[in-house]
DSSP file (Angstrom, degrees, kcal/mol; ACC not computed):
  #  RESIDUE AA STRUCTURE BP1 BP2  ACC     N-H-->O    O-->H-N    N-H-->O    O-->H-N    TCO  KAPPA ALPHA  PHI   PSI    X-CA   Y-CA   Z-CA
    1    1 A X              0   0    0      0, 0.0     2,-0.4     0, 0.0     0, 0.0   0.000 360.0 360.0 360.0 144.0   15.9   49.2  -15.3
    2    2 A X        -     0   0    0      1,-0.2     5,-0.0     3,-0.0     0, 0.0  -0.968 360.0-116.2-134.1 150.7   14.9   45.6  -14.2
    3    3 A X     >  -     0   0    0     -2,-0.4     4,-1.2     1,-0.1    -1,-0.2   0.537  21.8-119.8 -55.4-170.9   16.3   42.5  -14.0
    4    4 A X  H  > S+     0   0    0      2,-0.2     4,-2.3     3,-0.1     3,-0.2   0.882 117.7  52.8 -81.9 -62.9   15.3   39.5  -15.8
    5    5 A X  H  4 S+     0   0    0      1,-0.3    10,-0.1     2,-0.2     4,-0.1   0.837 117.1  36.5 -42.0 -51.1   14.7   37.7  -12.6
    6    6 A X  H >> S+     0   0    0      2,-0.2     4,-1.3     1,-0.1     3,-1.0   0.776 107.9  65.7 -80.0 -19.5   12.1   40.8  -11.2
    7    7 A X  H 3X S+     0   0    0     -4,-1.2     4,-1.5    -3,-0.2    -2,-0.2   0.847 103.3  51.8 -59.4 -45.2   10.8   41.2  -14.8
    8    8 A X  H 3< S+     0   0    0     -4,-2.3    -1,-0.2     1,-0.2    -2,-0.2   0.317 109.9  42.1 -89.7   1.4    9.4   37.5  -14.1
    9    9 A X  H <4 S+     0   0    0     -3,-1.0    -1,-0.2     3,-0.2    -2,-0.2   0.410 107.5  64.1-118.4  12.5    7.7   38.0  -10.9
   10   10 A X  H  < S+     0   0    0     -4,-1.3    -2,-0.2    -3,-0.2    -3,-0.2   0.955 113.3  32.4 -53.1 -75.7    6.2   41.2  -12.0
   11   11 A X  S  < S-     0   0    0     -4,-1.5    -3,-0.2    -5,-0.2    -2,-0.1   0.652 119.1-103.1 -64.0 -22.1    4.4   39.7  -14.5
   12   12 A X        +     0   0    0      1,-0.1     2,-0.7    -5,-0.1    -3,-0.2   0.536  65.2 145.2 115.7   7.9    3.6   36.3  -12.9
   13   13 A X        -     0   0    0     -6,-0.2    -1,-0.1    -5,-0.1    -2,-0.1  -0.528  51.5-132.9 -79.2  69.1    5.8   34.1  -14.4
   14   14 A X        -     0   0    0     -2,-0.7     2,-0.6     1,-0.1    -5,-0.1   0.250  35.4-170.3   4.5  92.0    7.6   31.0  -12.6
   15   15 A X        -     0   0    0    -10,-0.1     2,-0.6   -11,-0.0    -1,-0.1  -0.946  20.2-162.7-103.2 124.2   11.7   31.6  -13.9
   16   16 A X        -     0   0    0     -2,-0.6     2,-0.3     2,-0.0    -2,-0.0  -0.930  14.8-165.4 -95.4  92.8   13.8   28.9  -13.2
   17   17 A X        -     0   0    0     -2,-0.6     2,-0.3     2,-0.0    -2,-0.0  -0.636  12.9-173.9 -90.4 134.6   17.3   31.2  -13.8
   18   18 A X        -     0   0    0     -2,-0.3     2,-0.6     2,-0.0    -2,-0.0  -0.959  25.1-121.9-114.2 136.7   20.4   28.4  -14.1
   19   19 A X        -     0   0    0     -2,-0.3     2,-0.6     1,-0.0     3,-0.0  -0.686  19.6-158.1 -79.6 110.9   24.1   29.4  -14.3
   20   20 A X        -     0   0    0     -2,-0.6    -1,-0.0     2,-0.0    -2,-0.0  -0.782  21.4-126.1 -83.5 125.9   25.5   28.0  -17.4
   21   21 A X        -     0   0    0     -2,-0.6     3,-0.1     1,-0.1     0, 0.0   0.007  14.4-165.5 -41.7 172.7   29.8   27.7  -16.9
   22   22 A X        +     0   0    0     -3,-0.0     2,-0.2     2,-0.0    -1,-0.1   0.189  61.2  86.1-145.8 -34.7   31.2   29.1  -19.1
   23   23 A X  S    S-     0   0    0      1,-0.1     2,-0.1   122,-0.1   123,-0.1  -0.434  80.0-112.2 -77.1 133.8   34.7   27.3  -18.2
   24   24 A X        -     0   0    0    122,-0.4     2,-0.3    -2,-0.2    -1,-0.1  -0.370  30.7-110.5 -75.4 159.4   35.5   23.8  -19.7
   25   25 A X        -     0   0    0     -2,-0.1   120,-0.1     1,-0.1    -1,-0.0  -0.712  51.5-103.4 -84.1 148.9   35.6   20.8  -17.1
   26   26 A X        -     0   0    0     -2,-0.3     2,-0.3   118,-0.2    -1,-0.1  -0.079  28.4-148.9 -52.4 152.7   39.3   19.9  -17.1
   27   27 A X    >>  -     0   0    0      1,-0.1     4,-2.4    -3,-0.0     3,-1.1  -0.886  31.0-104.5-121.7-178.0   40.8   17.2  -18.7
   28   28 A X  H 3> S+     0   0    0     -2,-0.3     4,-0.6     1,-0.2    -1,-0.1   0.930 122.1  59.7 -32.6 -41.0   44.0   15.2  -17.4
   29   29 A X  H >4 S+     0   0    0      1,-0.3     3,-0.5     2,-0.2     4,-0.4   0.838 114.4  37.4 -65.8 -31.4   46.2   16.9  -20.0
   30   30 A X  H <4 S+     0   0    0     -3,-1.1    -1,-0.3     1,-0.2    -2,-0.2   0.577 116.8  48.5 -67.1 -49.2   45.1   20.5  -18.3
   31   31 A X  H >< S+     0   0    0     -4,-2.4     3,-0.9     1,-0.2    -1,-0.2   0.400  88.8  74.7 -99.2  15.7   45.1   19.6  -15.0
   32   32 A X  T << S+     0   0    0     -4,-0.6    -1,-0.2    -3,-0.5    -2,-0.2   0.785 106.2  42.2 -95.7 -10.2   48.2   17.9  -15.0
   33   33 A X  T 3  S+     0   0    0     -4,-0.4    -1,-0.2     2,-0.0    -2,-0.2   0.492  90.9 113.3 -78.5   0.1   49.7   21.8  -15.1
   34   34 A X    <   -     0   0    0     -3,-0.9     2,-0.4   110,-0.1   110,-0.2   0.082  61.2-152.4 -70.9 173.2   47.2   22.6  -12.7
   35   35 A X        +     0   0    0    108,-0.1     2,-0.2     4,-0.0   108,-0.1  -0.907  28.2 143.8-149.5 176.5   48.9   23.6   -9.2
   36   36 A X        -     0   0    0     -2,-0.4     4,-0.2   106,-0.1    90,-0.0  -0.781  68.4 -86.8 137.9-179.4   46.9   23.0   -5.5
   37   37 A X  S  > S+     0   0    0     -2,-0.2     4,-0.7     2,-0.2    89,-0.1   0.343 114.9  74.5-115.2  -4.9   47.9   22.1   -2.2
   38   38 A X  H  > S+     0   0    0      2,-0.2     4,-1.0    88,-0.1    -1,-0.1   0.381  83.6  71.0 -82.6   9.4   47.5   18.0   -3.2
   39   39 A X  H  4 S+     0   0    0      1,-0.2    -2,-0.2     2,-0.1    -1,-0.1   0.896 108.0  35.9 -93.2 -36.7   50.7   18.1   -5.2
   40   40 A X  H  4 S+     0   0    0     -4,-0.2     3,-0.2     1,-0.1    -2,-0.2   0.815 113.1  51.2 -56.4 -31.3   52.1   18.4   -2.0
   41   41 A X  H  < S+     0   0    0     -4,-0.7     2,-1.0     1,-0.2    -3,-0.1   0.809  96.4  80.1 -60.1 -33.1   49.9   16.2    0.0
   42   42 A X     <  +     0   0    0     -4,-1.0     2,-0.4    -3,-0.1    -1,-0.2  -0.289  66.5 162.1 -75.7  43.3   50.7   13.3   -3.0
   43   43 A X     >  -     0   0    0     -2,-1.0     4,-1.9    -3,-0.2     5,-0.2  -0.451  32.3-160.1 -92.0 136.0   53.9   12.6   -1.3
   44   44 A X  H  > S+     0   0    0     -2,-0.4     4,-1.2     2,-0.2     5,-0.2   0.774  81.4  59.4 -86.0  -4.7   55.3    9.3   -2.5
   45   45 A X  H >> S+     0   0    0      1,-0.2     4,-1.8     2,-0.2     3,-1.6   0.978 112.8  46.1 -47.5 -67.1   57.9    8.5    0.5
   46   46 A X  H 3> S+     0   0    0      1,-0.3     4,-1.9     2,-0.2    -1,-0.2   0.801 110.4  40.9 -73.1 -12.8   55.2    8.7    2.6
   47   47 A X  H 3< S+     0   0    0     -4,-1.9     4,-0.3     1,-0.2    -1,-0.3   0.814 111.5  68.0 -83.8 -17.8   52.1    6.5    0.9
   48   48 A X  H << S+     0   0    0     -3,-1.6     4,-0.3    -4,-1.2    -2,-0.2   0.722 102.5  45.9 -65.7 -29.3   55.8    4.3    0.3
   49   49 A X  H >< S+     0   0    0     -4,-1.8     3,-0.7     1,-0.2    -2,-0.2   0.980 117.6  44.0 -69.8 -60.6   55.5    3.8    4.6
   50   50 A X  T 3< S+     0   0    0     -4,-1.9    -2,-0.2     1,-0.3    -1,-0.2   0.342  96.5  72.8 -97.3  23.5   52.1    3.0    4.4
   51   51 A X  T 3  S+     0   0    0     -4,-0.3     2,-0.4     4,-0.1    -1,-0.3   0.775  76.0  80.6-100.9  13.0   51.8    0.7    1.6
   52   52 A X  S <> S-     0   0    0     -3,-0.7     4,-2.3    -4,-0.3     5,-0.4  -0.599  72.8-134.3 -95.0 125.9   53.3   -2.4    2.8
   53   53 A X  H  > S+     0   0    0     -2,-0.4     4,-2.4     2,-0.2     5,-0.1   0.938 108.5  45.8 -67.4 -32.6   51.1   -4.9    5.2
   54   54 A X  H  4 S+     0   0    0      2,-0.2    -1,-0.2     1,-0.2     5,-0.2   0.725 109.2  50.0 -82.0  -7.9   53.6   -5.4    7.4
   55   55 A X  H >> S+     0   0    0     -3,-0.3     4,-2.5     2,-0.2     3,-1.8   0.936 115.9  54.3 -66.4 -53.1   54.8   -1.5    7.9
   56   56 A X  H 3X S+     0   0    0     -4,-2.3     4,-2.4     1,-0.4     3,-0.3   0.965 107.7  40.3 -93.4 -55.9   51.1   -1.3    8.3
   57   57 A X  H 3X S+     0   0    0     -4,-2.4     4,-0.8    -5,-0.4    -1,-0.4   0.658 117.4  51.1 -59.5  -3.7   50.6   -4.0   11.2
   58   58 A X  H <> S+     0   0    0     -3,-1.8     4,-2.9     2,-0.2     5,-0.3   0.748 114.3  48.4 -96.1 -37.6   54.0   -2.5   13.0
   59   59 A X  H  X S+     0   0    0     -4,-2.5     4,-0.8    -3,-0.3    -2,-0.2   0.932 106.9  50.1 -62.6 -49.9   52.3    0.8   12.6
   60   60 A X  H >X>S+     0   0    0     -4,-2.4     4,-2.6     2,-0.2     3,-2.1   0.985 113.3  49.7 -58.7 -65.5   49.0   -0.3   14.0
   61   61 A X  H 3X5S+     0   0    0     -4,-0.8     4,-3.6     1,-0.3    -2,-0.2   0.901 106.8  54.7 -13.1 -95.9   51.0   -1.8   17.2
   62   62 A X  H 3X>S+     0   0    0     -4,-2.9     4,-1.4     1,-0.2     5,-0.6   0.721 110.7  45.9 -18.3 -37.5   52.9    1.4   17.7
   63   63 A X  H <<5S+     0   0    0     -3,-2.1    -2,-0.3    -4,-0.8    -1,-0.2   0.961 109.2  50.4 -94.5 -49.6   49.8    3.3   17.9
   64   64 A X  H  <5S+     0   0    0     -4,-2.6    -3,-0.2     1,-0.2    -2,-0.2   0.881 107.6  57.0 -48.1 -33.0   47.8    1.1   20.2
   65   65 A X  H  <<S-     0   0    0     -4,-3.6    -1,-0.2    -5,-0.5    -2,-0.2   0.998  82.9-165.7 -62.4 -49.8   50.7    1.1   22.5
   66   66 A X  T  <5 +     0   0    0     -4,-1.4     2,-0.4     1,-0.4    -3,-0.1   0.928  60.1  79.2  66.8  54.2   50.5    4.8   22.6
   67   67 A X  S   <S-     0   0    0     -5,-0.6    -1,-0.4    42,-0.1     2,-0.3  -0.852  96.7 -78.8-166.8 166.3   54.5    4.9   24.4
   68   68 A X        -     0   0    0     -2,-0.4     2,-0.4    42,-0.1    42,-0.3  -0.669  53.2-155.1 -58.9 118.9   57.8    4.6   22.7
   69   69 A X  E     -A  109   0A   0     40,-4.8    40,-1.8    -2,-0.3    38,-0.2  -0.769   9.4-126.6-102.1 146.8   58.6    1.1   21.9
   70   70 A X  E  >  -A  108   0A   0     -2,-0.4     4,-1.0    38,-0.2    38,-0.2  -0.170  25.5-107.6 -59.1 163.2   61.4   -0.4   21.4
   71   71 A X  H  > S+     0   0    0     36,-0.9     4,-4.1     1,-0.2     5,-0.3   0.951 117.2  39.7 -85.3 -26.3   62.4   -2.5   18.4
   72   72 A X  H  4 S+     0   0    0      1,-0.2     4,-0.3     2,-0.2    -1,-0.2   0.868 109.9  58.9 -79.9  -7.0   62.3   -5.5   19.8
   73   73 A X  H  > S+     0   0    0      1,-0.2     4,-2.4     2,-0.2     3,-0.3   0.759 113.4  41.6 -73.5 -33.4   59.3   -4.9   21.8
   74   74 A X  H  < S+     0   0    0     -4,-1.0    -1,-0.2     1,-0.2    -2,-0.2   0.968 102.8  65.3 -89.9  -9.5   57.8   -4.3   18.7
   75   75 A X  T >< S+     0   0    0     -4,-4.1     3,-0.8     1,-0.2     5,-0.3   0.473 100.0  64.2 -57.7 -11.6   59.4   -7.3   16.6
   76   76 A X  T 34 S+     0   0    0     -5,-0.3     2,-1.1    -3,-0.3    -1,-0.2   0.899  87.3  59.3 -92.0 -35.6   57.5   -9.3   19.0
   77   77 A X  T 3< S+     0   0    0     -4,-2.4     2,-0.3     1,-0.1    -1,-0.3   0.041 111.9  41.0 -82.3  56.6   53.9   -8.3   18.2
   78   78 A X  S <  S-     0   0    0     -2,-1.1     2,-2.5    -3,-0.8    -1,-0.1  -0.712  89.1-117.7 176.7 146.0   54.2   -9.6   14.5
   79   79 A X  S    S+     0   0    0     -2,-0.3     2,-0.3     2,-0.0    -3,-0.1  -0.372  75.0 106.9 -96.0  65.7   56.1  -12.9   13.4
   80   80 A X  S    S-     0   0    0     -2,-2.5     2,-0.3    -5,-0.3    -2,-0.1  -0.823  77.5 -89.6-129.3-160.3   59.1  -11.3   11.1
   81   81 A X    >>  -     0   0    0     -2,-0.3     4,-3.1     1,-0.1     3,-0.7  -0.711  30.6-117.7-118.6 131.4   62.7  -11.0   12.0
   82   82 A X  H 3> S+     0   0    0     -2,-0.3     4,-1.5     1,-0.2    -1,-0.1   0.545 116.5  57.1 -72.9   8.4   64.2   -7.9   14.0
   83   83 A X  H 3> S+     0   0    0      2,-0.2     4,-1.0     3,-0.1    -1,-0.2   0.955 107.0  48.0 -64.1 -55.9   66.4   -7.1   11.3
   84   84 A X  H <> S+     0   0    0     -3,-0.7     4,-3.7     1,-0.3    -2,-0.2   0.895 111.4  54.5 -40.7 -55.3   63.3   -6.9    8.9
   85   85 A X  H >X S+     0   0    0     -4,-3.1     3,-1.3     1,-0.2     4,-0.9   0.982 106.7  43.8 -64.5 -62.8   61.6   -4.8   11.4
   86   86 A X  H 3X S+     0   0    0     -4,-1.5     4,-1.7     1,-0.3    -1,-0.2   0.688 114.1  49.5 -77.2   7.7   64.0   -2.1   12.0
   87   87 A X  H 3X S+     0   0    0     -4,-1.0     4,-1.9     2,-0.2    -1,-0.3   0.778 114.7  44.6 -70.0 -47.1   64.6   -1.8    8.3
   88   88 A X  H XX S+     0   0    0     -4,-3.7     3,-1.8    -3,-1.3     4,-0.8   0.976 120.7  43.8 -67.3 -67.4   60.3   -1.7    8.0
   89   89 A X  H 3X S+     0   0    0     -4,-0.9     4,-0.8     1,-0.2     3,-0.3   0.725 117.0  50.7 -26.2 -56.9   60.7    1.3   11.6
   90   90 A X  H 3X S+     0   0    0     -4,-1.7     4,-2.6     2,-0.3     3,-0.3   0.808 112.6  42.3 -27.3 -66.8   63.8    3.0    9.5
   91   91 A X  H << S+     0   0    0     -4,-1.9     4,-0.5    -3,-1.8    -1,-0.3   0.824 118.1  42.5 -56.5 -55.4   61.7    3.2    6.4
   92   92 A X  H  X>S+     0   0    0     -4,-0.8     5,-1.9    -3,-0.3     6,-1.6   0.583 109.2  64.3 -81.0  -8.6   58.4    4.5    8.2
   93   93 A X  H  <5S+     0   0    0     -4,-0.8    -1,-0.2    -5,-0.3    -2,-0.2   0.907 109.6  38.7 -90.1 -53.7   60.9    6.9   10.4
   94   94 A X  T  <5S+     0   0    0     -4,-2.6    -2,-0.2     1,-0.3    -1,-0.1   0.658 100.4  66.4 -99.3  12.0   61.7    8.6    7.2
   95   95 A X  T  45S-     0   0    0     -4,-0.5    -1,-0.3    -5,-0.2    -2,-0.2   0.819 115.4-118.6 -74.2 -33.4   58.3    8.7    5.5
   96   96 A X  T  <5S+     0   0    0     -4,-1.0    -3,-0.2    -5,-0.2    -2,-0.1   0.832  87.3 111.4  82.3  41.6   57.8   10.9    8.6
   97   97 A X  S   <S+     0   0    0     -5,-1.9    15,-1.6     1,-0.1    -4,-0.2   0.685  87.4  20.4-107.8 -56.1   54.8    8.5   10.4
   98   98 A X  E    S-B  111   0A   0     -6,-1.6     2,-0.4    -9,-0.3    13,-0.2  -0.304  71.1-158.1-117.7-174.2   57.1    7.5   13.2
   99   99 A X  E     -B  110   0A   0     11,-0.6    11,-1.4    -2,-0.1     2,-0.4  -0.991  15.9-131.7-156.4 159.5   60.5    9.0   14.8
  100  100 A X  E     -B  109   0A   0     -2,-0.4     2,-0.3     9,-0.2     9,-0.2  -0.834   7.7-159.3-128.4 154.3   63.2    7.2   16.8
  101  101 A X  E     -B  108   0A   0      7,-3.0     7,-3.1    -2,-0.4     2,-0.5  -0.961  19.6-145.7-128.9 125.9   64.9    8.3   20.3
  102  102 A X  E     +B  107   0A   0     -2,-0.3     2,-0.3     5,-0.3     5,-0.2  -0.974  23.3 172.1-111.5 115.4   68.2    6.5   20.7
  103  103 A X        -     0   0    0      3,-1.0     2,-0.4    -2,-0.5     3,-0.3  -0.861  66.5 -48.0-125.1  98.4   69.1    5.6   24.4
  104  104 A X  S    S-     0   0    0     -2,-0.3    -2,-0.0     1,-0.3     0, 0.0  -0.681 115.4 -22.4  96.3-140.2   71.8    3.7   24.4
  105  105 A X  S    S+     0   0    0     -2,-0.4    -1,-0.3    -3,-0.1    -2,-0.1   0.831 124.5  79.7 -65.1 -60.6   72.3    0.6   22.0
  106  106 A X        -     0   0    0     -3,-0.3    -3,-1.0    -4,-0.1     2,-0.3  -0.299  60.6-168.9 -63.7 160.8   68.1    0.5   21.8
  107  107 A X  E     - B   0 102A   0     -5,-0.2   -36,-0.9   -38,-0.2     2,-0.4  -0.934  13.3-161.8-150.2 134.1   66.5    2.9   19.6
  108  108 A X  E     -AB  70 101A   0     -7,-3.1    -7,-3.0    -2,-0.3     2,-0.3  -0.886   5.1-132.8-134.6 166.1   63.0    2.8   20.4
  109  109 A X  E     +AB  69 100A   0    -40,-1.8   -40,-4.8    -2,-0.4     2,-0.2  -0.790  18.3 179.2-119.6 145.1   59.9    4.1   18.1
  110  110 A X  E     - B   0  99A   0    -11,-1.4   -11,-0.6    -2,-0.3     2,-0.3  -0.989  33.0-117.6-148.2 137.0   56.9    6.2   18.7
  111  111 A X  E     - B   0  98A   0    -49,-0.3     2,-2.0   -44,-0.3   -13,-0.2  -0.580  25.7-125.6 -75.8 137.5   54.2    7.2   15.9
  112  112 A X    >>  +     0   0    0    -15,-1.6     4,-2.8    -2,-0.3     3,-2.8  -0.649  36.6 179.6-123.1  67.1   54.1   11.1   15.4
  113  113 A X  T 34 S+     0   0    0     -2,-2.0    -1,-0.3     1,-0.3     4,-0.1   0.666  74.7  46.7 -44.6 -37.9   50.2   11.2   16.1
  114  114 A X  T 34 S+     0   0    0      1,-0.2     4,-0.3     2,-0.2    -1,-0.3   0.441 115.9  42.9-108.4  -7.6   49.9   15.0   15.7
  115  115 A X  T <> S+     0   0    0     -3,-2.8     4,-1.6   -18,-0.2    -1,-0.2   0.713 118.1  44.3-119.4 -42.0   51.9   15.2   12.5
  116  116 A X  T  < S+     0   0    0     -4,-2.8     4,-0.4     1,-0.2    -2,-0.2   0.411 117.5  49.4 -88.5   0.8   50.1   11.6   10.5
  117  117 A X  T  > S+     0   0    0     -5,-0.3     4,-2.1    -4,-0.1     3,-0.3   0.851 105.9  53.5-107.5 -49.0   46.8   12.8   11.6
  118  118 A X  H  > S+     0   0    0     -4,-0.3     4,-2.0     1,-0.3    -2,-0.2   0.785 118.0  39.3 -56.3 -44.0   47.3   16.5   10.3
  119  119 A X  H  < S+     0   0    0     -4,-1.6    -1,-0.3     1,-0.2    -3,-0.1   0.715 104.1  56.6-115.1   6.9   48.1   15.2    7.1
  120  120 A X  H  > S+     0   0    0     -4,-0.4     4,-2.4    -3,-0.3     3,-0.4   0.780 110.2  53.2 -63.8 -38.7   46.1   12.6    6.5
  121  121 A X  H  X S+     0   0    0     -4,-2.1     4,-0.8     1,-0.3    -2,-0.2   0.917 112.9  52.1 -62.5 -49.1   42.9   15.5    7.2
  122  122 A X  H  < S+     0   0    0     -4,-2.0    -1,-0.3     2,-0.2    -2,-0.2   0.424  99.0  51.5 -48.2  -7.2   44.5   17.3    4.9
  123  123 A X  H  > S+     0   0    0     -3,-0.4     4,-3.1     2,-0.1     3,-0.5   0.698 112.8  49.3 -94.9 -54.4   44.9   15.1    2.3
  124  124 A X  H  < S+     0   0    0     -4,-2.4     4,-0.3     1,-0.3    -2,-0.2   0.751 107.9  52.4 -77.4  -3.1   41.1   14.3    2.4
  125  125 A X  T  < S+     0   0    0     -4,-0.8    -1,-0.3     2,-0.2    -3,-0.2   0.406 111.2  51.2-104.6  -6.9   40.0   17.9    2.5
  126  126 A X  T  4 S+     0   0    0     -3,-0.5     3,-0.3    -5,-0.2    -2,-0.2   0.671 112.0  44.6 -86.9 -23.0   42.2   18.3   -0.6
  127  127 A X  S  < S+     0   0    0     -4,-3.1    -2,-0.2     1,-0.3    -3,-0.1   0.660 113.8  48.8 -94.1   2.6   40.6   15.5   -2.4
  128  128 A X  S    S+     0   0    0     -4,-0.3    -1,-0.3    -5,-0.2    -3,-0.1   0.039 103.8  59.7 -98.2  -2.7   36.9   16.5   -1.5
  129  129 A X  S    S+     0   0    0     -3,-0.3     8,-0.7     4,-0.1    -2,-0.1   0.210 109.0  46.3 -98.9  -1.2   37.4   19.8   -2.5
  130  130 A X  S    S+     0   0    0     -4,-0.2    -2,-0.1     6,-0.1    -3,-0.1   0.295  87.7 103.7-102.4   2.6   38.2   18.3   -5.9
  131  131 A X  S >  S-     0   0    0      1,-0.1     3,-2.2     0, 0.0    -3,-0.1  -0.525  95.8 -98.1-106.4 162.9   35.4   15.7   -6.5
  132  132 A X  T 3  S+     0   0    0      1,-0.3    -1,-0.1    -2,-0.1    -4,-0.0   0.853 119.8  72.5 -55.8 -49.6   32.6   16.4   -8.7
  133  133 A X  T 3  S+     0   0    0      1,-0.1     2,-0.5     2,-0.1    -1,-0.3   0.652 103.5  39.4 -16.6 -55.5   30.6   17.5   -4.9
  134  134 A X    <   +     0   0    0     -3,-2.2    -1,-0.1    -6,-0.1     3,-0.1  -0.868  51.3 175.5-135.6 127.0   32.5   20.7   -4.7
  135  135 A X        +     0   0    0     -2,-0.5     4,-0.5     1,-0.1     5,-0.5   0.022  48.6 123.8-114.7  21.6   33.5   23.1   -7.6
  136  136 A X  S  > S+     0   0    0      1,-0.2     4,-2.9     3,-0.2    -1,-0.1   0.961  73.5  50.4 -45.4 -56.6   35.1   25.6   -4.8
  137  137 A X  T  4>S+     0   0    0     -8,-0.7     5,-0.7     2,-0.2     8,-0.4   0.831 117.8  37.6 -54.2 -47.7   38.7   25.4   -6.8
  138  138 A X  T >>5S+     0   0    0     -3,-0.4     3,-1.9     1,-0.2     4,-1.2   0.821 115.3  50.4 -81.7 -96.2   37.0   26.3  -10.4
  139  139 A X  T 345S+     0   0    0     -4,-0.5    -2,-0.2     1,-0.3    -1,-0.2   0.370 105.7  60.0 -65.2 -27.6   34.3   29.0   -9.1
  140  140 A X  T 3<5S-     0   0    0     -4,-2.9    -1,-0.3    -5,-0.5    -2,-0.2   0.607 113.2-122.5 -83.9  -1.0   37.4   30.9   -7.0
  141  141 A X  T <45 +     0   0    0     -3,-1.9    -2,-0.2    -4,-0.2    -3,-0.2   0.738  59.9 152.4  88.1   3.3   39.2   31.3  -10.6
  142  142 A X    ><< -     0   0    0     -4,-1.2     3,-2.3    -5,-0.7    -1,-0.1  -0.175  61.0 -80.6 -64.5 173.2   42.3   29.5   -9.4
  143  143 A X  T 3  S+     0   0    0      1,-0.4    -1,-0.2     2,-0.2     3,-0.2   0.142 128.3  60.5 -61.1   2.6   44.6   27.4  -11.9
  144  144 A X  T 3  S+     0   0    0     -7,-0.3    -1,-0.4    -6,-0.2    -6,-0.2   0.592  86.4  72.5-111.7 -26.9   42.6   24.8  -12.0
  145  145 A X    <         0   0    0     -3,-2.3    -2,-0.2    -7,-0.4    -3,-0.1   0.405 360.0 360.0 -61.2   6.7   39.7   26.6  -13.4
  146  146 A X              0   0    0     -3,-0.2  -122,-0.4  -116,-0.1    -1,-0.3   0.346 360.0 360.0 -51.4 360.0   41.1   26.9  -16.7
């Protein structure tokens, strides 16, 4: 028996074969029951670190130093008050972007490169495996292919 596909270059025909879905494209209400690995990724402590301009400029600092800083070292590159800062460090400490080492009275800060890097790549290889580009999630039958 032969396929559709050799049936049409037996005879001489041009087939242009397309896969019609079968599956409906999600809508919100569908996916919000959906499960993946960006319901973890979506954590809101941590986008909570990075949404603030001055978390963000303390953050940038830290990383260009590339050492442990201190707080006052680091109250110095940016004109707020070093209460304000180690409240901002605190905050980003427990988003889990930076971590603190306490030597003494100082408690000095270092950005947790290997950790903010990891999950930032993840985060974009969860949301690019969702965009209209890539139907990998549907076409492997997963909960989201509903």
């Amino acid at each position: 028996m032969r396929t559709q596909l050799e049936y049409c270059f037996l005879v001489g025909y041009t087939c242009i074969m397309t896969q019609v879905s079968k599956r409906r494209p999600l809508t919100p209400k569908l996916a919000v029951d959906c499960c993946g690995p960006i319901d973890e990724l979506l954590d809101p402590e941590f986008f909570k670190g990075l949404c603030d301009p001055t978390r963000l400029n303390l953050l940038a600092c830290l990383s260009k130093c590339g050492r442990a800083c201190s707080v006052s070292e680091v109250a110095d590159c940016c004109s707020v008050d070093f209460s304000v800062v180690s409240r901002h460090l605190a905050l980003l400490e427990r988003a889990g972007i930076v971590e603190s080492a306490k030597e003494g009275r100082t408690v000095f800060y270092t950005v947790r490169y290997g950790e903010l890097s990891a999950k930032l790549r993840a985060l974009a290889d969860a949301m690019e495996s969702y965009g209209p580009a890539s139907n990998r999630n549907r076409e492997k039958g997963g909960c989201c292919g509903q």
